[in-house]
C-alpha positions in Angstrom: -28.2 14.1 -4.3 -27.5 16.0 -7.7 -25.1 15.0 -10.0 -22.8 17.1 -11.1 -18.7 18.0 -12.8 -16.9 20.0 -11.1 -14.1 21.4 -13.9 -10.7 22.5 -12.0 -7.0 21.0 -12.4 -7.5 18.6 -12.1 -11.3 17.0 -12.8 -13.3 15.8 -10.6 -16.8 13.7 -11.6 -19.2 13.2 -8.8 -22.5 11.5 -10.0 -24.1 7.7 -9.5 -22.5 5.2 -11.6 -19.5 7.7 -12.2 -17.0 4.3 -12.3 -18.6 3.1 -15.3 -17.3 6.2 -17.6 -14.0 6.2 -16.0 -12.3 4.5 -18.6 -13.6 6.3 -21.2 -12.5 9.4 -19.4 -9.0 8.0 -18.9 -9.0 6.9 -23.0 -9.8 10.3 -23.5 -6.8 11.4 -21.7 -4.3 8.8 -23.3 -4.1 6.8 -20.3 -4.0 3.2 -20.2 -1.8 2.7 -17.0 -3.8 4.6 -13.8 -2.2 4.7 -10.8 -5.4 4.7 -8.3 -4.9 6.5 -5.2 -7.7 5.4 -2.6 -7.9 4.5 1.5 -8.1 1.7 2.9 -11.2 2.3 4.2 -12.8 2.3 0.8 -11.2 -0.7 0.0 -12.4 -2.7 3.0 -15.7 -1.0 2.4 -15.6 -2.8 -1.8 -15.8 0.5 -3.2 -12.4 0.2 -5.2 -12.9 -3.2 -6.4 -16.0 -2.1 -8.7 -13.8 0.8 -10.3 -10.7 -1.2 -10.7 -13.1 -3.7 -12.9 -14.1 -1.4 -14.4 -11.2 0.0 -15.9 -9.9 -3.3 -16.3 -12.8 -5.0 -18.3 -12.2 -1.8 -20.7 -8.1 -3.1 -21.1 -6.8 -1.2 -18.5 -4.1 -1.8 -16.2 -4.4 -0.8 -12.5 -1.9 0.0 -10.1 -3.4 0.6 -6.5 -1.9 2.8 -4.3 -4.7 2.6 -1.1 -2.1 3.7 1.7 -3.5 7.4 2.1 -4.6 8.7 5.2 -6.2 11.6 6.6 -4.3 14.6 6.1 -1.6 12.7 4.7 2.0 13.4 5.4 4.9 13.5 2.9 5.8 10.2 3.6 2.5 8.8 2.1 2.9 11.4 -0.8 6.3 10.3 -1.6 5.6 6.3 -1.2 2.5 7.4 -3.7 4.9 8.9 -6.1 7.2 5.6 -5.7 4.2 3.3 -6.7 3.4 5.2 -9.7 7.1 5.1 -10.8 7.7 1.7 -10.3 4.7 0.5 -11.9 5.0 2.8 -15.1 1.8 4.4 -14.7 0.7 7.1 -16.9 -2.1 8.9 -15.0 -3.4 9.3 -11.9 -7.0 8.6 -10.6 -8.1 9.3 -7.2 -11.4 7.4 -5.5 -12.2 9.3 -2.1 -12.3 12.2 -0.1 -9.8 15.2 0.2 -7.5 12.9 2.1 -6.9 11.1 -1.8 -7.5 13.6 -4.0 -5.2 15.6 -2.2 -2.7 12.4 -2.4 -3.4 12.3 -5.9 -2.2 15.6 -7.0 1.1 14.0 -7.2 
């Protein structure tokens, strides 16, 4: 498998080790309070865990929405939405499928 950027709104980095640079992508944003929107599928699976370090070791702070499911209804968008508000986040950040990037379009 290739690596490659795909540029839209918003952007979305597929490519091996893409975690690593994730902080440096949020920095460049002005973000320093994510809000990551996952499944729990990935979470069981460790694939969150490494990114949340990640972003972490680099100062910063997390807040882990992983309640999205496929095709996701309002109520997981809202609850989503309700996370992020309550935790003061400044950014979104989505680690999945369509299921979460779709979630994270908040």
């Amino acid at each position: 498998m290739d690596a490659f950027t795909f540029n839209t709104v918003p952007r979305v980095v597929f490519a091996p080790g893409a975690a690593r640079e994730l902080a440096a992508h949020c920095r460049s944003l002005g973000l320093v309070r994510p809000l990551l929107v996952t499944d729990p599928g990935l979470v069981e699976l460790g694939l969150v865990a490494p990114v949340e370090a990640a972003l972490a070791a680099d100062g910063l702070t997390v807040t882990r929405f992983a309640e999205v499911r496929e095709d996701p209804p309002e109520s997981v968008v809202l609850a989503c939405v309700e996370r992020g508000r309550a935790s003061g986040v400044d950014g979104v950040v989505a680690v999945g499928g369509g299921s979460s990037m779709d979630t994270a379009k908040v």
